[in-house]
Structure formats: C-alpha cells, structure tokens
PAFILO-776955 format. One record per residue (C-alpha): x, y, z; chain; residue number from 1. Coordinates in steps of 0.001 Angstrom, whole numbers, plus 524288, in hexadecimal, padded with zeros to 5 digits. Layout:
N
> X | Y | Z | A | NUM $
...
This chain:
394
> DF026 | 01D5A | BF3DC | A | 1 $
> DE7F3 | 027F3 | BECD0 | A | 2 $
> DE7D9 | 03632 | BF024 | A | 3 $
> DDDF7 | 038CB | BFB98 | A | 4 $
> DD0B3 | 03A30 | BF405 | A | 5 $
> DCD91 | 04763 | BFC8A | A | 6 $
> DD877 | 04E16 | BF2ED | A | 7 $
> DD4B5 | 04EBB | BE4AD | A | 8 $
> DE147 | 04E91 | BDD53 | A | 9 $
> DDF02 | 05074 | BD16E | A | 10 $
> DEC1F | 04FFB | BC878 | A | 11 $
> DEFE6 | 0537F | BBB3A | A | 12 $
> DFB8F | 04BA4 | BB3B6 | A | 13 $
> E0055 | 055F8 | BA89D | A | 14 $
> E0B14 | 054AD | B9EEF | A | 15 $
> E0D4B | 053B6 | B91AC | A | 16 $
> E0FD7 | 045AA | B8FFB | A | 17 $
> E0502 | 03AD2 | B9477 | A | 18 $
> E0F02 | 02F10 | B9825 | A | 19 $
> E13BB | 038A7 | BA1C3 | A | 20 $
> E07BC | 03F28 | BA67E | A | 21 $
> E01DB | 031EF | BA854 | A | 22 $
> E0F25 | 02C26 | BAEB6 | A | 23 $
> E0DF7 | 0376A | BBAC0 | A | 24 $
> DFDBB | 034F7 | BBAFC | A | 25 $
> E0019 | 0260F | BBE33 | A | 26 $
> E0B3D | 029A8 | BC7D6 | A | 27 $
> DFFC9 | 03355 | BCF73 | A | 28 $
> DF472 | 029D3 | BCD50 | A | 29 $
> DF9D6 | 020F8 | BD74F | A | 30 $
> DF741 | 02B6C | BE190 | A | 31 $
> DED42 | 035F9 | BDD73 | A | 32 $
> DDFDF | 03511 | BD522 | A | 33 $
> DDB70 | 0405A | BCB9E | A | 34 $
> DE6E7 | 03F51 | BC1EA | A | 35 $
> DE70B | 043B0 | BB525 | A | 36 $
> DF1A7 | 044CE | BAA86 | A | 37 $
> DF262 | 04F96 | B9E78 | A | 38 $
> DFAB5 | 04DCF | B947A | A | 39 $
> DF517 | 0577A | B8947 | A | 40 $
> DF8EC | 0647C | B8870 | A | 41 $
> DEA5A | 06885 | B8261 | A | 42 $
> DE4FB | 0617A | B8CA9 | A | 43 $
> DEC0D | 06638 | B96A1 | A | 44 $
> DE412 | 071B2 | B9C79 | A | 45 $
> DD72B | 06942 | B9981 | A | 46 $
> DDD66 | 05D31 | BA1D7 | A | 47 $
> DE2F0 | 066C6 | BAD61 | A | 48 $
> DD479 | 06FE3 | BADFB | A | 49 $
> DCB5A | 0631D | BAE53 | A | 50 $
> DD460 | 05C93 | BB8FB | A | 51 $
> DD621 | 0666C | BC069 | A | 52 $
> DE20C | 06222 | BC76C | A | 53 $
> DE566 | 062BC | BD4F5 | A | 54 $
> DF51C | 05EF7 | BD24D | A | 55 $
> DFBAD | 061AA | BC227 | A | 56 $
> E057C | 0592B | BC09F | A | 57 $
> E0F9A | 05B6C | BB566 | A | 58 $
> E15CD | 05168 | BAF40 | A | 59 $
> E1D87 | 058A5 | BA6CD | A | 60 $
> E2BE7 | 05109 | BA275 | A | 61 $
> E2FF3 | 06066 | B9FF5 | A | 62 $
> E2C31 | 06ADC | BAB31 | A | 63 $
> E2C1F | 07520 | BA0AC | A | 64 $
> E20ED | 06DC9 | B9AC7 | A | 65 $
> E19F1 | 06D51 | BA950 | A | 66 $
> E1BA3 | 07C5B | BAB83 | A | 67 $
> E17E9 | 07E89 | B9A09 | A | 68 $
> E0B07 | 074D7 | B9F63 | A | 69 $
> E0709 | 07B77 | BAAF5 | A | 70 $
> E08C7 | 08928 | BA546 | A | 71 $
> DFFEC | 0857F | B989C | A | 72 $
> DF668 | 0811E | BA453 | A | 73 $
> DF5DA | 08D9C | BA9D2 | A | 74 $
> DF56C | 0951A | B9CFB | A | 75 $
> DE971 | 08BF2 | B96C0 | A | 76 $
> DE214 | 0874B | BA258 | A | 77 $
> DD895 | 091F9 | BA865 | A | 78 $
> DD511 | 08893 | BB466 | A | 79 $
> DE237 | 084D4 | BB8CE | A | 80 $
> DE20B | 08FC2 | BC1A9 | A | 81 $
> DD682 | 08AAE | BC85F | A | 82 $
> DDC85 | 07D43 | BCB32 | A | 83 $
> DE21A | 07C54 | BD62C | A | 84 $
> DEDD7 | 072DE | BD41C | A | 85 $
> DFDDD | 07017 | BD5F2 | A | 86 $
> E06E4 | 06D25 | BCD15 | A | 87 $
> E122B | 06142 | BCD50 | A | 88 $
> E1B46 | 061F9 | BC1A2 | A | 89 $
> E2451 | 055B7 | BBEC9 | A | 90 $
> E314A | 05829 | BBA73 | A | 91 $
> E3EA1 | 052B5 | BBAF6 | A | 92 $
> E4A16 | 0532C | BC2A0 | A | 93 $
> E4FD4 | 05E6D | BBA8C | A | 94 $
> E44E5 | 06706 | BB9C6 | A | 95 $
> E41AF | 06643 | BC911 | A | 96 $
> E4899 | 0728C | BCAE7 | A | 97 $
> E3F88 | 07A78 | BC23F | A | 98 $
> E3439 | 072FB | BC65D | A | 99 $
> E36A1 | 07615 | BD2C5 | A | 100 $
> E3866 | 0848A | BD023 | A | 101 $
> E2AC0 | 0835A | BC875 | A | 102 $
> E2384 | 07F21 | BD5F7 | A | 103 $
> E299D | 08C12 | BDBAC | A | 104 $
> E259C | 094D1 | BD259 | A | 105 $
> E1746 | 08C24 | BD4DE | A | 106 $
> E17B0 | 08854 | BC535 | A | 107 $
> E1597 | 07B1C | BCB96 | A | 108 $
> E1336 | 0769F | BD89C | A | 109 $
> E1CE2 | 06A1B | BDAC3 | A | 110 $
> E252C | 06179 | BD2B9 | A | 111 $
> E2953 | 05266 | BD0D0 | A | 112 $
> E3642 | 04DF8 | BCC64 | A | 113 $
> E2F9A | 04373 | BC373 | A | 114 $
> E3639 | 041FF | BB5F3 | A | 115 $
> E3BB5 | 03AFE | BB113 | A | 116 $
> E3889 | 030C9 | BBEB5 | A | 117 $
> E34F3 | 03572 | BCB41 | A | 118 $
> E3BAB | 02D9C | BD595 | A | 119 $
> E30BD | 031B7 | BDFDF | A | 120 $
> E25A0 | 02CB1 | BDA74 | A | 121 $
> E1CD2 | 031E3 | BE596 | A | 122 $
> E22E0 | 040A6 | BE2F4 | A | 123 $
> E192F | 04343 | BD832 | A | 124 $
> E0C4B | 03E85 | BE15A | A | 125 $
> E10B4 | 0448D | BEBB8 | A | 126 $
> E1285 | 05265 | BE52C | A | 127 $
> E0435 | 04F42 | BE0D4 | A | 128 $
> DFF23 | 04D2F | BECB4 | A | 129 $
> E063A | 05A2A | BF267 | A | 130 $
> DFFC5 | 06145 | BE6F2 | A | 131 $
> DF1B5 | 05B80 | BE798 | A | 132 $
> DF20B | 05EC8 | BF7BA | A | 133 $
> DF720 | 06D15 | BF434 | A | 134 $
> DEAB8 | 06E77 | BEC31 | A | 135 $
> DE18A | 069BC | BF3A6 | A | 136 $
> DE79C | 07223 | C00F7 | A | 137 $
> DE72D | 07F70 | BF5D8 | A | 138 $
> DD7BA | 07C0F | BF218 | A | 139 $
> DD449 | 07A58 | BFFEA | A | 140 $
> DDD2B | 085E5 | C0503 | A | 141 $
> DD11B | 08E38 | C027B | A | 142 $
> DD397 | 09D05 | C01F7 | A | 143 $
> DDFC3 | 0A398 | C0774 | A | 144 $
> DDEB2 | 0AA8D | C13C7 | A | 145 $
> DDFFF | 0B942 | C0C37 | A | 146 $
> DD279 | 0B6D8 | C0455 | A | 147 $
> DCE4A | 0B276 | C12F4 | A | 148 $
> DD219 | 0BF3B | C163D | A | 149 $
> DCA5C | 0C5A2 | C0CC3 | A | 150 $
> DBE91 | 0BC82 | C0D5B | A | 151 $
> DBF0F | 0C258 | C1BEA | A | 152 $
> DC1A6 | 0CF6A | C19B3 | A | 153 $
> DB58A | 0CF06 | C10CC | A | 154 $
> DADD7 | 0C7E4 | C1C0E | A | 155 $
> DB333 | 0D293 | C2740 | A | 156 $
> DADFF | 0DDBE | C1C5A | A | 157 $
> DA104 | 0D6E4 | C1DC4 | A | 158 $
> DA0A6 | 0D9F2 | C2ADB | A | 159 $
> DA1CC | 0E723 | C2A69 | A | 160 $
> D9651 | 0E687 | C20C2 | A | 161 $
> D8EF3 | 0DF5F | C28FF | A | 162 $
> D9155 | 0E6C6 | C379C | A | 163 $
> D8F8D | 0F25D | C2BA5 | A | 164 $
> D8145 | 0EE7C | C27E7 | A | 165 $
> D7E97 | 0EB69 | C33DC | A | 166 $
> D80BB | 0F7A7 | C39F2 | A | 167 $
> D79D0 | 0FFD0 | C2F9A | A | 168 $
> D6D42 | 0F40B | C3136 | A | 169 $
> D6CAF | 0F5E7 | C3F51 | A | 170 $
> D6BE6 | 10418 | C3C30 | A | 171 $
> D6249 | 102A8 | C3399 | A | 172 $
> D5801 | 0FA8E | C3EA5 | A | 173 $
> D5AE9 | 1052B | C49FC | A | 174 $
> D5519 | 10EE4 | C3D86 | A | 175 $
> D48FD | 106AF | C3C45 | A | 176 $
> D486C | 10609 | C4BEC | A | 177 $
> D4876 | 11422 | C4C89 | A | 178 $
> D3F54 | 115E1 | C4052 | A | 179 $
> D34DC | 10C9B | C48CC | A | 180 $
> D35AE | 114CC | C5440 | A | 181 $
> D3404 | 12282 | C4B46 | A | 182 $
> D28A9 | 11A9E | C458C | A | 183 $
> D2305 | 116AF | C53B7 | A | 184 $
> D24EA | 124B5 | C57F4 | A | 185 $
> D1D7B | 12B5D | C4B41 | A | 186 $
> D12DA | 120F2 | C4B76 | A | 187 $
> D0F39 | 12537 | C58F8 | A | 188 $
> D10B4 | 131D1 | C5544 | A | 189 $
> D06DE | 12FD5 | C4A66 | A | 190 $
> CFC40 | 1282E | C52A7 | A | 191 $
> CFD80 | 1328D | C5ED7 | A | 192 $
> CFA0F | 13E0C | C5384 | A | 193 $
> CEEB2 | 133F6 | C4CDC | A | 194 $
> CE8A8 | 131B7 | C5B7A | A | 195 $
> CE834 | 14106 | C5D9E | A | 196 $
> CE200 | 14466 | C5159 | A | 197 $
> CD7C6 | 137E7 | C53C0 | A | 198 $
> CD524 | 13C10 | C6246 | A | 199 $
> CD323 | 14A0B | C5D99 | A | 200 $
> CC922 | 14729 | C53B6 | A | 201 $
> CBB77 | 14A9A | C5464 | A | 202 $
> CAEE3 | 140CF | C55D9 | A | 203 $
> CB6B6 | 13611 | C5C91 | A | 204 $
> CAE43 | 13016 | C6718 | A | 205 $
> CB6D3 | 12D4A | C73D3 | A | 206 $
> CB651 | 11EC0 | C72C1 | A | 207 $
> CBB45 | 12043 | C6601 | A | 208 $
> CC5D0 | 12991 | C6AB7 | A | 209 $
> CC94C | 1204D | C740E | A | 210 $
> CCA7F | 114D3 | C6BF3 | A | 211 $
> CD1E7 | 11BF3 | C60B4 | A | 212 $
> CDB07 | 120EB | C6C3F | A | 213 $
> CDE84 | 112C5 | C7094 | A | 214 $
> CDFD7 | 10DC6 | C633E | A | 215 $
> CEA37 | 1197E | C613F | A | 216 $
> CF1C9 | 117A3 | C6C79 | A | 217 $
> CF2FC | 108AF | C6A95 | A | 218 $
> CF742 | 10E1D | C5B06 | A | 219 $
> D0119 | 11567 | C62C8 | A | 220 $
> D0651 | 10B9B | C6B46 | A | 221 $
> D0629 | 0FCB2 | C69BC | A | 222 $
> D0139 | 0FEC9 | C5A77 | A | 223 $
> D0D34 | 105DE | C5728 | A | 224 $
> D1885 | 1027F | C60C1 | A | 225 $
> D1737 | 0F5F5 | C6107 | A | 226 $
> D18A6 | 0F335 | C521E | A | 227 $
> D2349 | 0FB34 | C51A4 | A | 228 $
> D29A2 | 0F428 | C5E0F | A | 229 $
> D29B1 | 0EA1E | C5858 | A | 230 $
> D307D | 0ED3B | C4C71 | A | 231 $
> D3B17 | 0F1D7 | C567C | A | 232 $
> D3BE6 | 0E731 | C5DCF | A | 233 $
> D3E75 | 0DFDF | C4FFD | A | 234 $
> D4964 | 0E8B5 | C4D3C | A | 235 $
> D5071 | 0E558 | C5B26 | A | 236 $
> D551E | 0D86D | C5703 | A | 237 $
> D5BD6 | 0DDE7 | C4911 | A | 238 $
> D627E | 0EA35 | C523A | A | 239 $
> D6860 | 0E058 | C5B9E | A | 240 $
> D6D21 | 0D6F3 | C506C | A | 241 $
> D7285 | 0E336 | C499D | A | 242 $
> D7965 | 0E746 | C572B | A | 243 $
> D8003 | 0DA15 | C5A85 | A | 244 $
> D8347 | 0D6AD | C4B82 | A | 245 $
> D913B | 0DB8E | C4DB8 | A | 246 $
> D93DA | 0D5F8 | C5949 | A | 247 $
> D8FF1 | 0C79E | C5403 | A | 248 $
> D961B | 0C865 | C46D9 | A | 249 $
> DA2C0 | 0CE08 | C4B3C | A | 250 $
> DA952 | 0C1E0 | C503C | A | 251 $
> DA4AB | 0B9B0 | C443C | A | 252 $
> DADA5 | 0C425 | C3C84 | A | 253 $
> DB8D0 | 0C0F7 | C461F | A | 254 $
> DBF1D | 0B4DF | C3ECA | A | 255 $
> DBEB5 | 0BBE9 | C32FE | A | 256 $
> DC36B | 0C96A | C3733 | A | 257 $
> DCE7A | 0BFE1 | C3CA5 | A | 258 $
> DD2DF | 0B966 | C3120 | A | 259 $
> DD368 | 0C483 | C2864 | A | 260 $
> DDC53 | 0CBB8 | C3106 | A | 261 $
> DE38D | 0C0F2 | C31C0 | A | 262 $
> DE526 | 0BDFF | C22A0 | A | 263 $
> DE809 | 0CC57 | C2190 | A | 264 $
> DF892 | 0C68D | C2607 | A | 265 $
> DF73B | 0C03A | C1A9F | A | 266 $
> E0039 | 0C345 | C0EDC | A | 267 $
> DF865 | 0C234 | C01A2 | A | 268 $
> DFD7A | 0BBFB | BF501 | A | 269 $
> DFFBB | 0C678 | BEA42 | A | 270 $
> E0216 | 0BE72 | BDD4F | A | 271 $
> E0870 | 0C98A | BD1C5 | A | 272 $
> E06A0 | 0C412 | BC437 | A | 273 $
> E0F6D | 0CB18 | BBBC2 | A | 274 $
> E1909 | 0C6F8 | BB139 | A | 275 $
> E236C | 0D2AD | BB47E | A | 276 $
> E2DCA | 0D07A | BC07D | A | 277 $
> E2ECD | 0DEE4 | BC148 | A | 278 $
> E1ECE | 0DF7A | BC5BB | A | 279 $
> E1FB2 | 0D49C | BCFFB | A | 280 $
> E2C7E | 0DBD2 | BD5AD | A | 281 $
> E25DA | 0E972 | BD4DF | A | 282 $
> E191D | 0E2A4 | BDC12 | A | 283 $
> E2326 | 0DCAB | BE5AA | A | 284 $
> E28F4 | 0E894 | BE8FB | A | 285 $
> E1B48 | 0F086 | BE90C | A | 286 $
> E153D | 0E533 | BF2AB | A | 287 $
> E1FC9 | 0E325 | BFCA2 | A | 288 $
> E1DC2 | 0E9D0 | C06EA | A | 289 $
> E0E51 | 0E356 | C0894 | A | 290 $
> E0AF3 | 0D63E | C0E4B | A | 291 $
> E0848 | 0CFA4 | C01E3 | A | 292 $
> E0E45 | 0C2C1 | BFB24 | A | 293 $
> E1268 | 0C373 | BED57 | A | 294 $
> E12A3 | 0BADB | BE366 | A | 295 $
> E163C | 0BC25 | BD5E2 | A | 296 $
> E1509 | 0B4B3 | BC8C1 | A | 297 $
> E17BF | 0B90C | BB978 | A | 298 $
> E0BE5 | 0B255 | BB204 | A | 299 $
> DFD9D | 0AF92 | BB2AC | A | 300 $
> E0040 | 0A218 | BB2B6 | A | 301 $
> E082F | 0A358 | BBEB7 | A | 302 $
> DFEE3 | 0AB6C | BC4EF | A | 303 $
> DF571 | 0A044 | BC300 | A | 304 $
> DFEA8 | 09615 | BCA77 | A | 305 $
> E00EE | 09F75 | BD525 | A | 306 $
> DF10D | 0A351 | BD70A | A | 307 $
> DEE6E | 095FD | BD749 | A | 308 $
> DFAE6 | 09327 | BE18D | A | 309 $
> DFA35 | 09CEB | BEB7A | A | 310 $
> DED1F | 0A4F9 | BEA6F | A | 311 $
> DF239 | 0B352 | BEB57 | A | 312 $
> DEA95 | 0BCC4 | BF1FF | A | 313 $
> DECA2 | 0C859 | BE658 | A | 314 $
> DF1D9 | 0C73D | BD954 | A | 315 $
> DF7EA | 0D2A9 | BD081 | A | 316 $
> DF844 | 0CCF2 | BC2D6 | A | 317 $
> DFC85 | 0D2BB | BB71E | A | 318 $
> DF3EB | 0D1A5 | BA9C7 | A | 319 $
> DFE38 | 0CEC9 | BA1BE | A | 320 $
> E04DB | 0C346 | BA3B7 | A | 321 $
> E0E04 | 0BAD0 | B9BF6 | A | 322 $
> E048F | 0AE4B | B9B20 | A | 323 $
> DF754 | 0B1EB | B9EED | A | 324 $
> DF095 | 0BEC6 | BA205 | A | 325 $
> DEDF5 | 0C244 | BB146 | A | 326 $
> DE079 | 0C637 | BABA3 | A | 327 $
> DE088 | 0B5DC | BA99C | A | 328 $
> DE79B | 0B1C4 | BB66F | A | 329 $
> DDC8D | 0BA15 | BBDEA | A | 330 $
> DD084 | 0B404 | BB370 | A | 331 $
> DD6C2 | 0A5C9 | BB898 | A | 332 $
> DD717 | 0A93E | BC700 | A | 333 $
> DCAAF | 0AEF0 | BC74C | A | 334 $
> DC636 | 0A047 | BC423 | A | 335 $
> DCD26 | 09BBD | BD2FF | A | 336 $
> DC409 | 09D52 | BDCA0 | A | 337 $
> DCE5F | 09DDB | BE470 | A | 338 $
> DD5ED | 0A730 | BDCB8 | A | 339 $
> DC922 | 0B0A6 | BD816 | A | 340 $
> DCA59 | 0B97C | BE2BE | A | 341 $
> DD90D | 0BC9F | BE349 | A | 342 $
> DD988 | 0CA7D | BE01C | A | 343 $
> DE371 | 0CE0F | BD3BC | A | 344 $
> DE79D | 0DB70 | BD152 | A | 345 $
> DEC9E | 0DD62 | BC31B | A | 346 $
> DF8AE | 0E36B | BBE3F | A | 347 $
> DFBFC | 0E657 | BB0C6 | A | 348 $
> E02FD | 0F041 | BA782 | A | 349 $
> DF6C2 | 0EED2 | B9DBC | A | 350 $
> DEBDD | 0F69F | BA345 | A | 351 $
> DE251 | 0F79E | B99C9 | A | 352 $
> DD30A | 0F827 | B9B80 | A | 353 $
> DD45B | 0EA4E | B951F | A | 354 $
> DDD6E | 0E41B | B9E15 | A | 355 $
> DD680 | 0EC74 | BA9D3 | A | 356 $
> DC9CA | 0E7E6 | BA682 | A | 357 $
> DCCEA | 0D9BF | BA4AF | A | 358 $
> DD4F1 | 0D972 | BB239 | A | 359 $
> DCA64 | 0DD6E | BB94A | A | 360 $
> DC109 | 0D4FC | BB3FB | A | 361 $
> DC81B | 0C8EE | BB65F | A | 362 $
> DC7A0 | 0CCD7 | BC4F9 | A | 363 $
> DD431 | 0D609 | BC7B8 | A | 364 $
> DD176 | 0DD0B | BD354 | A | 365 $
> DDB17 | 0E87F | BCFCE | A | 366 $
> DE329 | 0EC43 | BC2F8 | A | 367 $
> DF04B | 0F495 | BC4B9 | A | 368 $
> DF6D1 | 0F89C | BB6C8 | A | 369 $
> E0612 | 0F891 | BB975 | A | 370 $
> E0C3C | 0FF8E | BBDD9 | A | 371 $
> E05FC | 100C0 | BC8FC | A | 372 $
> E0745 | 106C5 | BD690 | A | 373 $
> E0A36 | 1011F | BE178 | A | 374 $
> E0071 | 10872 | BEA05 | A | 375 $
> DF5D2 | 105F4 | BE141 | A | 376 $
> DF976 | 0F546 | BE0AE | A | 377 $
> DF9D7 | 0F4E5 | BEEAE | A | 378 $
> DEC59 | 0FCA9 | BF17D | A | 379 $
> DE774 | 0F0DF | BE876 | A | 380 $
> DEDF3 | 0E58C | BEEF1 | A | 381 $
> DE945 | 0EDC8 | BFD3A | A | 382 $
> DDA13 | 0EC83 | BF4EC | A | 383 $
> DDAA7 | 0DF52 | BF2CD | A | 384 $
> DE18B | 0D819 | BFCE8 | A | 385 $
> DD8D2 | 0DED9 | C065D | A | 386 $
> DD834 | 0E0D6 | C1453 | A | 387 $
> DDB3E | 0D289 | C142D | A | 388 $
> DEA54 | 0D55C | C16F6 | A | 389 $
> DF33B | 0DF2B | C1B63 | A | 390 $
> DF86D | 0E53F | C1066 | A | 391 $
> DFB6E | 0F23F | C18CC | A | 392 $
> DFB27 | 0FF97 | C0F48 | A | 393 $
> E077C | 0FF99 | C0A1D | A | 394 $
C-alpha cells in the first residue's frame, strides 16, 4: 500500500556512496512515492533545494559524516531554512548512543539502527511516516497563539481608532447642523432688512407693494427653511449611525478582546544566540524573575535548526558567530514567512556604525552593544513582546 495521496511526501536519500543510497530508496519505495537519492557532494545542495523535501534521510555508514553533511547543508544552502522538513539519520548499533544524544540536542530529529542490517525492516518506514505527518501537522499548525495575540492587540487598537474617528466625525455633523441653523437665522435676517428697505421705497404702486410683500415673505419662509430642512433632515440619519456605532461594534470586538487576554498567560520563547556560556548565564540570571522561556544555542547554524523547530517569539542574536554571522541568520529568516516577523534584538561587543547600520537593515528591531544593562534589555523585550503578555515591570 502507498502513502495516502492527500500527504505529499516528498523524500530525499543522501549519502556519499550510491549502492547505499539506492539500497535505503528501494527499501522506502515500497511504501511512499516522491523519493529521490543524492550521492554527490557538489550536487548536494542543488539535489536537496529543487526537491524540496518533506523527510532527509541520511544514509551515512559513519554518523560523523551525517552531522559533517547536514552542517555543510546549512552553511551552503540559503533555502534550507525555508524547508520545512525532519531529519532520520541511520547508524549502527554502536553509535545509537550519540545518535540519540544528536535528536536531543535537535541536530536530527529520529534515528534507525540500520547498519550494517536492520532486523526491523518496517523501523525505517515507519520513522518516515512519523516524520512526513510531523511536517505536514507544523505547515498546517498556522501561527502560534502569541502572534494571535498581537494580530489582536493590533485589531483591539483599531478600535479605539475607530470609536476615535468616530467621535471627532459625529462632532464634526452636529458643527454643520449648527452652521445650517446660523445660516437659516442670518438669511432671515437678511430678507426681513431687504423687505424694509423695498417697502420703504418711493414710487411703488400698492399692488406692487403687495405683490413684492408676498413674494418676500414666501423668500422668508418656505423658500428658505425648507431647503435648509432638508439638508437637516439628511444629516439625522449620519447623527444616529454615529450615536449607535459603539454600541453595535462593541460585541464584534468581544472574541478578540477575549483571546488576547487570554494569550497574554502565555510564556514567550526567547531564543539567545551567542557563542560565550558566560552571556547565556548572565541573560539567565538577568531574565529570571519574568514569565519568559529561554532557549539557548552557540552558532548561526543552530539558530537556524531551532527557528525552524520551535518558532520563538524574540530572538537576541549576536553578530559574531563562530560559523555564520547573525546579520546572515536574520537575512535567511527574513525569507520564512513564517519566521519574517519574529522580532530579534541584537547583541554584540562590535558596535560600529558598520555593524549598526547593517543590523538594522536586515530587520533588527533593537541593537544593545555589550555590556549592557539590564534595565535597558528588559524595557526592549517589555517594547516588543507587547501588551500581548504579562511581563509585569520588573
């Protein structure tokens, strides 16, 4: 039996030597569709960006050559990042225990016992399978329930805008009301004087008094108040509107006013990327006492697996790194859709206009040259997390 048609699991075989890369394909073709093998180093990062796999399997007969493989990925490849995808590494019975210590660190995501036999021939599909399901559940996770938060928090500050504008248009009609009824007032005004100084006038027979008379009071009256009635009586339905707008969008707010105070209980993801122990133990110690997760990684390409894995809500990341730059890790995530909007704060000995300059325009929402304060990094974090959590005021 295939693998259902409504998942598209697409696979990619890599090693360095084709019987084997070949051997593992035929072993998956008898479940799953979509399988390719790469066996070239050059061609490696061509073979892995035009497949686009959903599951990397790494037939490696050495796990140091799976980890030196999947590191050169990283390093070489700048769409990796954006393919979402799990990692199975084959190894043998000797190697499981560092294999297995690989998937907790997330270098990989599962392993097989498979060299130099695998005496559960099923193991390898079904750690497949697990992987192609975990992808498809991350794609369609859609956003996490903090950039919820925000999204409503954005929509809530809409609101005020709007009751905001509202207020200051309905303000605006009761001026033209009043104008309309000055205007009524100084029009009559007008015709009463122009009728006096007409009536008063010399060589006016009386039937021409009298007709000029009528014509002036119905100039007075109906000529001039009902016009401007009626532009009243236009302006009554925009007052009412204006009056009830409140009370009818209100409850449409409601849902959303509920979930972000109810995402505010939730503790955000900070991600530090920085290659000294003695900066993540400082940030530990300067972050305690808020409601914030931390996790912490030494190199870009780390920081690259752990974007990818677990979607942090903030990231403070260090420009110089021992494999790639942080100016790089944020160029890469910028690319995510899913990643473009997490907000990265960067920390770094080097301050110079240079380094500044080129932080900012990759997209850092904040630069902080060490050492820095604690006061100051926490007024940031407050900044961008947001009235989407309680972060108290420390």
């Amino acid at each position: 039996m295939k693998y259902p048609a409504t998942v598209d699991a697409r696979i990619l075989v890599a090693s360095t030597d084709a019987g084997n890369a070949e051997m593992v394909a035929d072993l998956l073709r008898r479940d799953f569709d979509g399988i390719r093998v790469t066996f070239d180093p050059a061609k490696a990062v061509d073979d892995f960006e035009s497949h686009s796999p959903q599951v990397l399997v790494l037939a490696f007969p050495e796990l140091a050559h799976a980890e030196q493989f999947y590191l050169g990925l990283y390093r070489l490849s700048t769409k990796i990042h954006t393919v979402a995808h799990r990692t199975v590494v084959l190894c043998d019975r000797s190697a499981c225990r560092r294999a297995y210590e690989l998937c907790l660190k997330q270098h990989f995501d599962d392993y097989v016992e498979f060299w130099p036999v695998t005496y559960d021939p099923c193991r390898l599909g079904m750690s497949v399978l697990l992987a192609a399901r975990a992808v498809a559940a991350a794609v369609a996770q859609g956003p996490s329930r903090l950039e919820l938060a925000r999204q409503a928090h954005r929509i809530l500050e809409l609101e005020g805008l709007l009751q905001e504008q509202s207020a200051a248009a309905s303000q605006r009609v009761e001026a033209v009301s009043q104008s309309i009824s000055r205007a009524e007032s100084d029009l009559h005004a007008v015709v009463d004087g122009l009728s006096r100084e007409i009536l008063a006038g010399a060589g006016l027979t009386e039937a021409r008094r009298a007709g000029l008379t009528r014509g002036l009071e119905r100039l007075g009256g109906e000529g001039i108040r009902v016009p401007l009635q009626n532009v009243q009586d236009s302006l009554e339905p925009v007052r009412q509107w204006f009056a009830s707008l409140k009370e009818e969008v209100a409850p449409r707010f409601e849902p959303v006013r509920t979930l972000a105070e109810s995402a505010r209980e939730v503790e955000p993801l900070l991600l530090v990327v920085d290659d000294d122990h003695f900066q993540h133990q400082l940030l530990r110690r300067m972050l305690a006492d808020l409601p914030l997760k931390l996790a912490f990684t030494l190199t870009g390409n780390d920081a690259l697996a752990k974007l990818r894995s677990h979607r942090p809500d903030l990231v403070l990341m260090d420009v110089a790194l021992p494999d790639i730059s942080g100016v790089e890790v944020i160029r890469r995530i910028r690319a995510v859709p899913a990643l473009s909007r997490t907000p990265v704060i960067f920390i770094t000995g080097n301050s110079t206009k240079s380094v500044v300059a080129e932080s900012l325009h990759v997209g850092a929402e904040d630069f902080m040259a060490k050492p820095f304060s604690r006061t100051r990094l926490l007024a940031s974090i407050r900044r961008l997390l947001g009235p989407a959590v309680k972060l108290g005021e420390g």
